[in-house]
PAGUTI-789709 format. One record per residue (C-alpha): chain; x, z, y. Coordinates in steps of 0.05 Angstrom, whole numbers, plus 32768, in hexadecimal, padded with zeros to 4 digits. Layout:
N
- chain,c1,c3,c2
- A,X,Z,Y
...
//
This chain:
245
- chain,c1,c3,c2
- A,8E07,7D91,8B29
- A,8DD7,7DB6,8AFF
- A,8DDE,7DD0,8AB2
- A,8DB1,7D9B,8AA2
- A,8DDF,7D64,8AB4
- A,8E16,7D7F,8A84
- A,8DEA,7D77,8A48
- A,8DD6,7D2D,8A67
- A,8E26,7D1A,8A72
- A,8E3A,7D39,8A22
- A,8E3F,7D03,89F3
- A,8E3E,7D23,89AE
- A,8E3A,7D0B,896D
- A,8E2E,7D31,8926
- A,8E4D,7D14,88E2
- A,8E1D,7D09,88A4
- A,8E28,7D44,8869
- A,8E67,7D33,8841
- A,8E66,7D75,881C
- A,8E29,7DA3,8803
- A,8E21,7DEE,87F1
- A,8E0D,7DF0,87A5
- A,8DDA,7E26,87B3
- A,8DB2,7E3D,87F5
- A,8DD7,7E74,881B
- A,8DCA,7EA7,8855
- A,8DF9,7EDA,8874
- A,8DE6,7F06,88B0
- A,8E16,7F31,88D4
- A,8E31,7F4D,8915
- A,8E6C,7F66,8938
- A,8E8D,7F7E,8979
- A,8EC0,7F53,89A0
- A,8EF8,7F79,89C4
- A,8EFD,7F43,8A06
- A,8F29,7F42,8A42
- A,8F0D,7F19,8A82
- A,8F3C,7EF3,8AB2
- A,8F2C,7EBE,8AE4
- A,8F02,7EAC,8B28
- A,8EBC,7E99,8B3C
- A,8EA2,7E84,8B7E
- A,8E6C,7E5F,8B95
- A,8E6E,7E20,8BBA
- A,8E7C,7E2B,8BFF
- A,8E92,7E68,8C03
- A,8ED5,7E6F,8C1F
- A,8EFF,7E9B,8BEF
- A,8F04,7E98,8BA7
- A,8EF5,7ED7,8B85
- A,8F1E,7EFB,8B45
- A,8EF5,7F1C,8B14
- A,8F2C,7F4F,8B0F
- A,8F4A,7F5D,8B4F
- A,8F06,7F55,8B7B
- A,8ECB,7F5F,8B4C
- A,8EEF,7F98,8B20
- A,8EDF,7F7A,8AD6
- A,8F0B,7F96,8A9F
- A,8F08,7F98,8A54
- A,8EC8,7F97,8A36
- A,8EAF,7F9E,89EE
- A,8E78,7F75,89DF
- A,8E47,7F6B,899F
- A,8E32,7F2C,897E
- A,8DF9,7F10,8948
- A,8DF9,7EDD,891E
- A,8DD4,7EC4,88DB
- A,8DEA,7E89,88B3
- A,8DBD,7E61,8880
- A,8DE9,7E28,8863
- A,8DBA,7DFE,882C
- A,8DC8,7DC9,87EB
- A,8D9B,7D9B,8817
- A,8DCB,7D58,882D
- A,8DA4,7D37,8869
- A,8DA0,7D7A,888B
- A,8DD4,7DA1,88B2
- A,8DDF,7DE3,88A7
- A,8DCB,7E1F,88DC
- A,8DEC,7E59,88F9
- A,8DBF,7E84,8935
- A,8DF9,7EAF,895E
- A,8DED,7ED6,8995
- A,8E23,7EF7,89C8
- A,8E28,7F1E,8A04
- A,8E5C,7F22,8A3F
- A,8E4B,7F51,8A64
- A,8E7B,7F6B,8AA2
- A,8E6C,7F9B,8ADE
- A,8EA1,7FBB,8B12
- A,8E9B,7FDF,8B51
- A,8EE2,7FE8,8B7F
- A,8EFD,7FDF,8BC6
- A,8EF4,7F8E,8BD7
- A,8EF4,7F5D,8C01
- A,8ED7,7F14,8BF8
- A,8E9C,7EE4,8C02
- A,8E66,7ED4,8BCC
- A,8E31,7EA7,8BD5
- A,8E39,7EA4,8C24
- A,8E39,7EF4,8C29
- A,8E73,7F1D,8C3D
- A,8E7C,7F59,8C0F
- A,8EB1,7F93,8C2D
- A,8EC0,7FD9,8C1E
- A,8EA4,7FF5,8BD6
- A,8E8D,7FB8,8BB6
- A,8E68,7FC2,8B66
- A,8E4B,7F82,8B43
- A,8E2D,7F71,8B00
- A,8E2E,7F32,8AD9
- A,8E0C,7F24,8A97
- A,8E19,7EE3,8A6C
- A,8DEE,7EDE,8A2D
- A,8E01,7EAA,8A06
- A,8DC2,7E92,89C5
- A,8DF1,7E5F,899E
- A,8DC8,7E2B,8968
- A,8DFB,7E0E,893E
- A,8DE9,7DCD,8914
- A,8E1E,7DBF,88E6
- A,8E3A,7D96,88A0
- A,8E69,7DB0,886D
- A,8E96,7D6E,8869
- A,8EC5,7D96,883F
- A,8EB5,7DD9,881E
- A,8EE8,7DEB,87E1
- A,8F31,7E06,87E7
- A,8F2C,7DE9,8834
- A,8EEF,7DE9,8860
- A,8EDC,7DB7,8894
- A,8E99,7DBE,88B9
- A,8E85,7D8F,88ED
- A,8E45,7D98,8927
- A,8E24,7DA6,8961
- A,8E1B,7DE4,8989
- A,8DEA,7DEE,89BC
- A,8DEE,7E25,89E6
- A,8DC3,7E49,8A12
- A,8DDB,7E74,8A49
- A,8DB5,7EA0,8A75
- A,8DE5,7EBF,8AA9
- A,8DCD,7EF9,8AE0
- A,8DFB,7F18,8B19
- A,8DF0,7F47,8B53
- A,8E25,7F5A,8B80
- A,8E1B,7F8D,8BB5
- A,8E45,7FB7,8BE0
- A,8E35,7FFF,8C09
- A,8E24,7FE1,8C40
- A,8DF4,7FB8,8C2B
- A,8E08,7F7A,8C1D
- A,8DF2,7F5E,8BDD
- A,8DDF,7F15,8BB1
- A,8DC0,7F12,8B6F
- A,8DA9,7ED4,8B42
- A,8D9F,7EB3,8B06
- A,8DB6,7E77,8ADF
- A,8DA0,7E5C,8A9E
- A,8DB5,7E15,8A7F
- A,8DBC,7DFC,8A3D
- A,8DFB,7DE1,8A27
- A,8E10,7DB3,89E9
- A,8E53,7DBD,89C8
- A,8E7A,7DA3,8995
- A,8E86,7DCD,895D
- A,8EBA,7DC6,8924
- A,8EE1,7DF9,88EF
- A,8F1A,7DF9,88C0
- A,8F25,7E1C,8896
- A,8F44,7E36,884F
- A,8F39,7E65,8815
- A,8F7E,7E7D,87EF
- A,8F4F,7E9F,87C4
- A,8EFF,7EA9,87AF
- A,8EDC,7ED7,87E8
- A,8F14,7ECD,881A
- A,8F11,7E9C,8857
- A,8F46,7E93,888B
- A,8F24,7E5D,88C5
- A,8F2D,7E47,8908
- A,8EEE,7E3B,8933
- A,8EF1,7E0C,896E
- A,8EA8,7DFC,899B
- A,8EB3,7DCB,89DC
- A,8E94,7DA9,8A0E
- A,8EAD,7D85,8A51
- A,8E8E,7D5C,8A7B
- A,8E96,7D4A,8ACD
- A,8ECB,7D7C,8AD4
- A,8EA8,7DB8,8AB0
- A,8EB4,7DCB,8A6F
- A,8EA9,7E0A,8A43
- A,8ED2,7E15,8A02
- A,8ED1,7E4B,89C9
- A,8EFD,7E57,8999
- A,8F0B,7E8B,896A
- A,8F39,7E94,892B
- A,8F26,7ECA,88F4
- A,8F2E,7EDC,88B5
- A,8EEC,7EF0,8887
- A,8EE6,7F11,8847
- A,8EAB,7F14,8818
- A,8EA3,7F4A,87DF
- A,8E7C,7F3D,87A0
- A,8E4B,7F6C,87C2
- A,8E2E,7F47,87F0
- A,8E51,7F5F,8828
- A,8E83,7F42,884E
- A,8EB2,7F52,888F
- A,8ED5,7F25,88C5
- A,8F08,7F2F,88F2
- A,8F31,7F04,8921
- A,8F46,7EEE,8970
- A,8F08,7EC9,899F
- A,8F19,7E9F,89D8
- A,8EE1,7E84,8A06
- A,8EF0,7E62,8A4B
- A,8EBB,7E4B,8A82
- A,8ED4,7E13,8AB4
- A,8EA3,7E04,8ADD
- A,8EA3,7DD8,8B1F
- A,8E6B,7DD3,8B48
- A,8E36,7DDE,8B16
- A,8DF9,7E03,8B35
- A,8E28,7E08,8B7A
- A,8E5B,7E33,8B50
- A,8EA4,7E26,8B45
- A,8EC1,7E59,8B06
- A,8EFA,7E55,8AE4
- A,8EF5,7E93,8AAC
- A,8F15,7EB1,8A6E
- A,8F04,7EDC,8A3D
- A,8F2D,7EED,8A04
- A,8F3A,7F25,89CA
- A,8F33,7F3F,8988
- A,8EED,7F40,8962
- A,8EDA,7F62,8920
- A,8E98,7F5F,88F4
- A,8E6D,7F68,88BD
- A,8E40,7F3F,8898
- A,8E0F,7F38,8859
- A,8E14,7EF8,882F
- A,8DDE,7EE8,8804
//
């Protein structure tokens, strides 16, 4: 099964604008996400599971993140957020397993690199004391891994695929500036599915600038796409900054 068949098998559906911004707006920011991994990977065939902990050594990482928001007065038309992140893990340790039909023994060190380009299309159904916003997500991840060990031993690849999610907030402002929200995107389909969530809170000054902060949750099930079977977490605190204009 290939990425390409998950965006085939994803039925999604968008609702028409219920609520508009009275003015256009843009925000830009950036912040660093504080994540723990936990899980296994292996690829089909192979005859062991492997744990991203115990075998390939990953631990807490902090990792950055974009994004830029431009939400507009204009009805028909959703409104778009660009976010970029990272998840980037490495380890090296005493192991023992099979990856992609190659025994690895002794010191084993690896490196895996997940970036994730998010396009978010989205409408404001509510936007006052509570906020509701409704959408599509469509992800694009580009994943690299090597794995080698001293004596010799070694795989690398690549895998890129483009992934549609469903995307919805809540949210609600106690007072102006102030937003308290819980983020959910989701997809699932032939036994895979990826989900992110997060839940923050986000203030903006009267000077433009603004700051987040808050608890991200992302989790990769995967099962037998692109000969891989994963079952991954990632998890822990983020914090920000952005300008709102």
């Amino acid at each position: 099964m290939k990425f390409k068949h998950l965006i085939t098998g994803c039925l999604l559906a968008t609702v028409p604008a219920i609520a508009t911004a009275d003015f256009i707006s843009f925000a830009i920011g950036g912040g660093v996400w504080n994540e723990t991994p936990e899980g296994r990977i292996n690829k089909i065939g192979d005859p062991t599971v492997v744990d991203v902990k115990n075998q390939l050594f990953w631990t807490e990482e902090s990792q950055g993140y974009l994004f830029a928001t431009l939400e507009h007065p204009v009805p028909v038309l959703p409104n778009v957020r660009l976010m970029y992140s990272t998840l980037d893990h490495s380890g090296s340790g005493t192991a023992s397993f099979d990856f992609e039909g190659v025994t690895f023994s002794g010191t084993v060190a690896n490196e895996f690199t997940t970036e994730q380009t998010d396009l978010l299309l989205y409408y404001e159904v509510l936007d006052n004391v509570v906020s509701i916003d409704l959408g599509l997500n469509i992800r694009l991840l580009d994943i690299t891994y090597k794995v080698a060990d001293a004596l010799g031993n070694s795989t690398s690849g690549s895998v890129s695929g483009t992934v549609p999610m469903v995307y919805g907030l809540v949210g609600g402002s106690p007072w102006p500036g102030l937003l308290l929200s819980a983020e959910a995107n989701y997809m699932s389909v032939s036994g895979s599915s990826i989900s992110d969530y997060n839940a923050k809170i986000a203030y903006t000054t009267s000077f433009f600038l603004g700051f987040e902060a808050g608890y991200r949750v992302e989790k990769i099930e995967l099962d037998d796409v692109d000969n891989t079977n994963a079952d991954l977490e990632f998890k822990g605190p983020f914090v920000g900054a952005y300008l709102k204009f």
